[in-house]
C-alpha positions in Angstrom: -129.5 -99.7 163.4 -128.1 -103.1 164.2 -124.0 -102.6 162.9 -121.4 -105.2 163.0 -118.0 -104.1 163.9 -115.4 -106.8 162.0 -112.4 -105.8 164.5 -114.4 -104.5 167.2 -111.9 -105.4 169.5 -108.6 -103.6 168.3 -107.1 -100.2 169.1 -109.8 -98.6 166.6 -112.0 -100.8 166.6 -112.9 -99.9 170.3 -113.8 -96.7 169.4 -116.1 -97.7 166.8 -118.1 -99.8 168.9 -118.1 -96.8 171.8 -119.3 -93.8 169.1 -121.8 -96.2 167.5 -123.7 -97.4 170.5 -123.5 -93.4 171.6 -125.3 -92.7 168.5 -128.2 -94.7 169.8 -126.9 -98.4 167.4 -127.1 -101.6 168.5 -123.6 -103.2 168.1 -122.3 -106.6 167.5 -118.6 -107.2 167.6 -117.6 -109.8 165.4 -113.8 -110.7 166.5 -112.1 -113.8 168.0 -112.6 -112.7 171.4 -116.5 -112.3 170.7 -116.8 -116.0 169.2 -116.2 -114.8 165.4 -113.3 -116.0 163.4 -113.1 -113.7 160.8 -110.8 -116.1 158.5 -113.1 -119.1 158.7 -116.0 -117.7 159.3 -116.9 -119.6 162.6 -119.9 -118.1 164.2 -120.5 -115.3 161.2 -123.7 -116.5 160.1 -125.8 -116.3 163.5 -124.1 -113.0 164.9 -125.0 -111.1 161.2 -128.6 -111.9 162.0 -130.5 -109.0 161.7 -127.4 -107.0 160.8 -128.1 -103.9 158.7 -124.4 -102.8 158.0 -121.4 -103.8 159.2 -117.7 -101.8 159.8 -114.7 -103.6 158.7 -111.5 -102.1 160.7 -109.4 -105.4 160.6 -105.7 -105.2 160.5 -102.6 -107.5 160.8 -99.2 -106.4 162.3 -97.1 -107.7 159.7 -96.3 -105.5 156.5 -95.4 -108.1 154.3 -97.5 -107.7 151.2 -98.4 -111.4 150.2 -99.2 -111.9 154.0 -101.4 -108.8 154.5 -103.0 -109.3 150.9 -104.2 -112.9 151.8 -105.5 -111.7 155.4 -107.6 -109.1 154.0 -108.6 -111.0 151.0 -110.0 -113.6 153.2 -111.6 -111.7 155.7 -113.2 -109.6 153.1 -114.4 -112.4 151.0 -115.9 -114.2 154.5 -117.7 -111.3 155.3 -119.3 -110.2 152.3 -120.3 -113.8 151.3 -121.7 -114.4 155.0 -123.2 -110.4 154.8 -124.9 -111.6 151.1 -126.7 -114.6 152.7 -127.6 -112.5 156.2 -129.1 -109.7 154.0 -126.5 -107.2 155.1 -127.2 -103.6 153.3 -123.6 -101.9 153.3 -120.5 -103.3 154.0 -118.0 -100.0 154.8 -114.1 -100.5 155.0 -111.5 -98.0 156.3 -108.4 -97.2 154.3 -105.8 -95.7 153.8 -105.0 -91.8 151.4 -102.3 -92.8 149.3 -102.4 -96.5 148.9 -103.0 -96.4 145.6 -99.6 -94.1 144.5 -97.1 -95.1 147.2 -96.0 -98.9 146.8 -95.1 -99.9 150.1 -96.1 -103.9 150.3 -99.0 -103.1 153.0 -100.6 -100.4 151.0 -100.3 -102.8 148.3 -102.7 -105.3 150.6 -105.4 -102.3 151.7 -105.7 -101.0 147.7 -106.0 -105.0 146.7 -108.8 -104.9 149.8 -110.6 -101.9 148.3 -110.8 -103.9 145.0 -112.1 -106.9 146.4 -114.9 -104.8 148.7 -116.2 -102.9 145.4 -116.1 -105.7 143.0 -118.2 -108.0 146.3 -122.0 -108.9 146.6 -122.7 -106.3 149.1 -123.3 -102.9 148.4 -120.1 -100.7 149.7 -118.1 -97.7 151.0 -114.4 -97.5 151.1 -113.4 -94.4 153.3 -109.5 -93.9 153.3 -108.2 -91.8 156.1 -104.9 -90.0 156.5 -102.4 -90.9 159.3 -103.5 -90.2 162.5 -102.2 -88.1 165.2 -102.1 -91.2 167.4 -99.6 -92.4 165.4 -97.2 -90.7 167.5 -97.4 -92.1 170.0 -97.3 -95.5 168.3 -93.6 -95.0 167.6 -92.7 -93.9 171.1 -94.5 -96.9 172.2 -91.4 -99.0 171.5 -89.1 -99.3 174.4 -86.2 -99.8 172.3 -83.3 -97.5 173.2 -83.9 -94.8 170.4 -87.0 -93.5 169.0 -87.5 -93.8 165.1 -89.2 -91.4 164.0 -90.3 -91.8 160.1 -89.7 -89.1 157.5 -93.1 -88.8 155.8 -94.9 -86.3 154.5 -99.2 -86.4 156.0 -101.7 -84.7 156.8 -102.9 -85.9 160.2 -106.4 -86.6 161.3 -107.2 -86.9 165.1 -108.9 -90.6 165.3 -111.9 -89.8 167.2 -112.8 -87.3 164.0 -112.3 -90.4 161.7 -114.1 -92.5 163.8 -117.0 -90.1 163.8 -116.9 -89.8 160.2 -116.9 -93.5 160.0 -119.9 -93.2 162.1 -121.7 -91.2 159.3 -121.2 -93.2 156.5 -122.3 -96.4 158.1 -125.7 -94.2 158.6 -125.7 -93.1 154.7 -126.4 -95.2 151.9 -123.2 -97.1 150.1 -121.3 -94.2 147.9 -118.3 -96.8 146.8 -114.9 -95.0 146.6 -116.2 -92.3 149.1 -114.2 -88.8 149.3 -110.6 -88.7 151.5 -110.6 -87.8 154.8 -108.2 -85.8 155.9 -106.6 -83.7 158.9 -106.9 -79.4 158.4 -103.0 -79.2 158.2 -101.7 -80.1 155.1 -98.1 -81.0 154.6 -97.4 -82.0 158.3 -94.1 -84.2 158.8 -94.3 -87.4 161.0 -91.0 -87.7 162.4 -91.6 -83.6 163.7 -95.2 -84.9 165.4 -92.7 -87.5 167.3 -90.4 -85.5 168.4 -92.5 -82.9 169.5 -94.3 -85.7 171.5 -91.4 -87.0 172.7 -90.3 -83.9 174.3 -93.8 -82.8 175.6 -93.5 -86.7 177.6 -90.3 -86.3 178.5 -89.0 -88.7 176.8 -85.1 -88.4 176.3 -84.1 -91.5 174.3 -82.3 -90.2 171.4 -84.3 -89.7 168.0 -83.6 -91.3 164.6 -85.3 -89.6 161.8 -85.5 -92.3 159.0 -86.8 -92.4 155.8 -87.6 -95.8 153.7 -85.0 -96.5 151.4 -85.5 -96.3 147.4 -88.5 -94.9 145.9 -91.4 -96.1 148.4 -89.1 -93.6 150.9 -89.4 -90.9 148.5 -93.0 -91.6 147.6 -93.5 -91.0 151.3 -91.3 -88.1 152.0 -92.9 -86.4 148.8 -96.4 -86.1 149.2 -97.6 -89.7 148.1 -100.0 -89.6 151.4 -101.8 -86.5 150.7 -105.2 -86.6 149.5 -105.4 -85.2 145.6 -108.8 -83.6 145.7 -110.9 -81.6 148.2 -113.2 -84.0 150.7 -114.2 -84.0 154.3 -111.8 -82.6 156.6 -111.1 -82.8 160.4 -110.9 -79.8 162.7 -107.9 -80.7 164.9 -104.5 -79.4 164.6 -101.8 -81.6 165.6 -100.7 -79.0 168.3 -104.8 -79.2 169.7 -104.4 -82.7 170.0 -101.4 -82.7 171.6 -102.4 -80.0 174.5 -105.7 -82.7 174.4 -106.3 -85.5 176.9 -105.6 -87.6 173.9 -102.2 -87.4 173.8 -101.5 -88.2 177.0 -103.7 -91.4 177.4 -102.6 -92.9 173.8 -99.6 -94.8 173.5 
């Protein structure tokens, strides 16, 4: 197959590209730093030629909910309007278990992007994933003077099994609001995954455990990131992954 990866370029996006040209796929990243503007569209139309499905892992780095809603609205729109004219067969997004119950303002902006990928010209997938355990090592990436470590209640996935699973459905036929992926542990805390990273790097800034405030904090803390139903599940523990290779080249 010929895939486009929309985001090819970012932390997940990477591994995307690697597993699907492992599988045997000929890949074409469509980012900014491959001569693709996702949000105007600039050079869209001739790298989609010949494209049979394309993997949309975009993300911004703010959480502001207008702001992220109007960056995935447009890139979404863009691509599946480009994808339609191209003759693109299956447009598959990554998301996010939970969006739809907890209301933080980002989750808000991935659910919205789910609606505007299903109700789009191309035929789709929407796979939401639980938090990974590489999002560890995201908090300790800070160099700030403590470590915050968020109170939240997951079920962690290693990112390589998500990416695999990702791999999968772009070589299936469009199922729309596919089944949650999800981790083998359920009911994991995030702020325990970062401090048991923390000490296994030796890290020995002192640890803030934190919570959001009102009810998107309790919505997070309670279970509102669990997946509901049973679905595909990965086969690493947090404690495997963190004994792994993995853990010590992430962050």
């Amino acid at each position: 197959m010929r895939v486009g990866v929309a985001g090819g370029t970012g932390w997940t996006g990477r591994r995307v590209v690697d597993a699907l040209r492992a599988a045997g796929d000929e890949v074409v990243v469509l980012a900014r730093g491959a001569g693709v503007d996702l949000v105007s569209g600039k050079g869209l139309a001739g790298a989609l030629a010949d494209v049979d499905a394309v993997v949309d892992v975009t993300n911004t780095p703010t959480r502001r909910r207008r702001t992220a809603t109007t960056f995935f609205e447009t890139v979404t729109t863009t691509l599946q309007r480009a994808e339609q004219a191209a003759g693109v067969h299956h447009h598959v997004v990554l998301s996010i278990v939970g969006c739809d119950r907890v209301g933080l303002g980002y989750y808000r902006a991935k659910r919205h992007q789910e609606e505007t990928v299903l109700a789009g010209p191309v035929p789709a997938t929407v796979l939401r994933a639980t938090q990974f355990h590489e999002f560890a090592a995201q908090m300790l990436a800070s160099r700030g003077p403590v470590v915050v470590a968020p109170r939240m209640l997951c079920q962690p996935i290693a990112l390589a099994e998500v990416v695999e699973h990702l791999v999968d459905v772009v070589h299936g036929e469009p199922q729309g609001l596919a089944l949650e992926l999800a981790g083998p542990e359920p009911g994991v805390r995030m702020d325990d995954m970062v401090v048991a990273l923390a000490r296994q790097r030796g890290d020995r800034r002192p640890r803030l455990r934190a919570g959001l405030p009102g009810e998107v904090g309790r919505q997070m803390a309670g279970g509102g990131l669990l997946p509901t139903a049973d679905g595909p599940r990965g086969r690493t523990t947090f404690d495997d992954w963190l004994a792994s290779p993995d853990a010590a080249r992430t962050g």
